[in-house]
C-alpha positions in Angstrom: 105.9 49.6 125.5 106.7 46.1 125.5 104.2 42.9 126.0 103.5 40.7 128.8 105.4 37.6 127.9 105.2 33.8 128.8 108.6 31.9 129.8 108.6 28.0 128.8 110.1 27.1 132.0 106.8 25.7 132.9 106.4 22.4 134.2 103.1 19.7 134.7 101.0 20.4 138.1 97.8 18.2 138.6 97.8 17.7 134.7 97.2 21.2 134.4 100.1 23.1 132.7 101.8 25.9 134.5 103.2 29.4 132.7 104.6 31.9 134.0 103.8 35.6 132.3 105.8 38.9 132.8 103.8 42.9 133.1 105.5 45.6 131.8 108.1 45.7 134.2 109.6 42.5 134.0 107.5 41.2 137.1 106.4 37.6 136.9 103.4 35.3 137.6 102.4 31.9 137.5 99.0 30.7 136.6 97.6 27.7 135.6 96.1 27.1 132.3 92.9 26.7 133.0 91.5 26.6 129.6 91.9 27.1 125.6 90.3 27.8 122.5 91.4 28.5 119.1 89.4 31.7 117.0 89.8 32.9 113.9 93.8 31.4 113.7 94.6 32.2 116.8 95.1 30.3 120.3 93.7 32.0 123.0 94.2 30.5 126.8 92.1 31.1 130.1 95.2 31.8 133.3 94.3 31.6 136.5 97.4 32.9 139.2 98.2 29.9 141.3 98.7 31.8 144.5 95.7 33.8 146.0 95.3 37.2 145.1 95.6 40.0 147.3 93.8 43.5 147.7 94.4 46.8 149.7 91.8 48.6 150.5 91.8 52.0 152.0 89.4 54.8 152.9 89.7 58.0 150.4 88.2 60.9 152.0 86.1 63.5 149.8 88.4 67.0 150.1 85.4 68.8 149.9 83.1 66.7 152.4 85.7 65.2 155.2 82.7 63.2 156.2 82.5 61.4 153.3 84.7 58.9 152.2 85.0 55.9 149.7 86.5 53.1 149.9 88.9 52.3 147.3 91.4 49.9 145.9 95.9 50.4 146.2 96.3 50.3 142.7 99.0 53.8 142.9 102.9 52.2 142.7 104.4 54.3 145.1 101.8 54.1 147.9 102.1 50.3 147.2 105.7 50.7 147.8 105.1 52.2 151.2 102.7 50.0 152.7 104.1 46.3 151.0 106.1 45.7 154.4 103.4 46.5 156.8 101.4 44.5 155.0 103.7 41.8 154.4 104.2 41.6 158.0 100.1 41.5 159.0 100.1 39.0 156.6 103.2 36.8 157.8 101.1 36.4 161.4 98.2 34.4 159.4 101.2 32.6 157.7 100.7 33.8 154.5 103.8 35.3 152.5 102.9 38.3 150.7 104.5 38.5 147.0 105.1 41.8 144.7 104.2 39.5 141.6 102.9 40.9 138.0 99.5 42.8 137.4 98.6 41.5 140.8 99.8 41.3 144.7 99.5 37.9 145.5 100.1 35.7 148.7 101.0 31.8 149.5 100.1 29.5 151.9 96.9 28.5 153.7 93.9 30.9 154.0 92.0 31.4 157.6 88.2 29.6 157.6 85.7 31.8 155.4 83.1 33.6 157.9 80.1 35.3 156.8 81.2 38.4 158.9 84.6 38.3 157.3 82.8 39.0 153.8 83.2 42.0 152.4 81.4 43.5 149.2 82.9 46.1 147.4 81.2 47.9 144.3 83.5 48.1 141.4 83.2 50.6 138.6 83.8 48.4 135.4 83.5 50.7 132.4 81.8 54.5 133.0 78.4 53.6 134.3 78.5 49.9 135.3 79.0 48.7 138.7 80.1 45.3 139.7 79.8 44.1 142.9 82.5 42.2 144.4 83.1 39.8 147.3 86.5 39.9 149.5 87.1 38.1 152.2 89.1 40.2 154.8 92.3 38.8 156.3 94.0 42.1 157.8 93.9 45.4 158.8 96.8 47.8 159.8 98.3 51.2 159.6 100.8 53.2 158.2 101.3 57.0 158.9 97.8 56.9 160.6 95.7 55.2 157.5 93.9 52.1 157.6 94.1 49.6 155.1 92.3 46.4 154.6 93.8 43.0 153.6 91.5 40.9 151.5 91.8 38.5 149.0 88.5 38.0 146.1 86.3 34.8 147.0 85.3 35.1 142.8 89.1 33.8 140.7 91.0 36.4 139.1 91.4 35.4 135.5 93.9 36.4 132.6 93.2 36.3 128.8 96.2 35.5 126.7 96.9 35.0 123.2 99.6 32.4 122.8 101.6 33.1 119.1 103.2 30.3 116.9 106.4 30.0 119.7 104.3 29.4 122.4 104.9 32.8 123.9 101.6 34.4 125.9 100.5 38.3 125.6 98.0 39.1 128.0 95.2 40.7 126.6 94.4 43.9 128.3 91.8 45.2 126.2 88.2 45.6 126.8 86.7 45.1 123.2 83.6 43.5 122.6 86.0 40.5 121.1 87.9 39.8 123.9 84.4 39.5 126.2 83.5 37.1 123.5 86.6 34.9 123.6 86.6 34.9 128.0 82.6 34.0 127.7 84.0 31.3 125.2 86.9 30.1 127.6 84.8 30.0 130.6 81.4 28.5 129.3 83.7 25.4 127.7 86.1 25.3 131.3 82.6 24.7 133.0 81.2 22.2 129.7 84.2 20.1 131.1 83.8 19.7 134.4 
């Protein structure tokens, strides 16, 4: 299995360096680097994707209760596949442009006005018993084959870690050691420091 990578074809934005990093299948994303530290020899950097990031929600029904359901996150490839031009199209009438970009579906252009009844909050499992709350604010909604999903894009930044080696290539750290919660709490507590 091969490494996220980092392409040098970045350029200056704001004074805030641009990269671009690959997944696993060759997808890309910019971010902006929004932040770095060096730790124990190594240079780690905080990315941030430049354009929003998108979600799909949907409603998984319990096979053994059908009047129970959960609301859940796209994350399944194929079903992605299915849905990206229905979605893609809901999203083109807010004039955003819908992107199949790495680790994350993103979206350019300008978003509609926050409203408090457009806020959704989700409760994420993080590890096996803690549950994160997060905010979404909703876009969309539409169907395909008679299920409902849910366009929404996270009012909280979605942050990468990566380690950048000696060429100034970036692996995206995926792990969830203690370490790596260490080195993000380091990144973001000296991002806010300076501003």
């Amino acid at each position: 299995m091969s490494s996220p990578g980092f392409s040098s074809d970045s350029g200056q934005y704001d004074d805030t360096e641009i990269v671009t990093i690959f997944d696993d299948e060759g997808r890309s994303l910019d971010c902006y680097i929004e932040n770095e530290i060096e730790y124990d020899g190594k240079i780690y950097v905080l990315l941030m994707p430049i354009d929003l990031a998108i979600v799909i929600l949907t409603e998984e029904i319990d096979s053994e209760d059908n009047e129970y359901s959960e609301t859940v996150m796209v994350e399944d490839k194929e079903e992605l596949d299915g849905i990206f031009d229905d979605a893609k199209a809901v999203l083109g009438e807010l004039n955003l442009y819908l992107k199949r970009t790495g680790f994350i579906l993103t979206a350019s252009g300008e978003l509609p006005p926050l409203e408090e009844n457009n806020i959704i909050s989700l409760e994420i499992e993080e590890h096996t018993s803690e549950i994160e709350p997060e905010e979404l604010q909703f876009l969309a909604s539409f169907y395909s084959e008679e299920q409902k999903y849910n366009i929404c894009t996270p009012l909280s930044p979605i942050l990468f870690i990566g380690e950048k080696d000696g060429f100034g290539k970036i692996n995206i750290i995926q792990s969830q050691e203690e370490e790596v919660s260490w080195i993000l709490e380091e990144l973001l507590f000296e991002d806010y420091e300076d501003n």
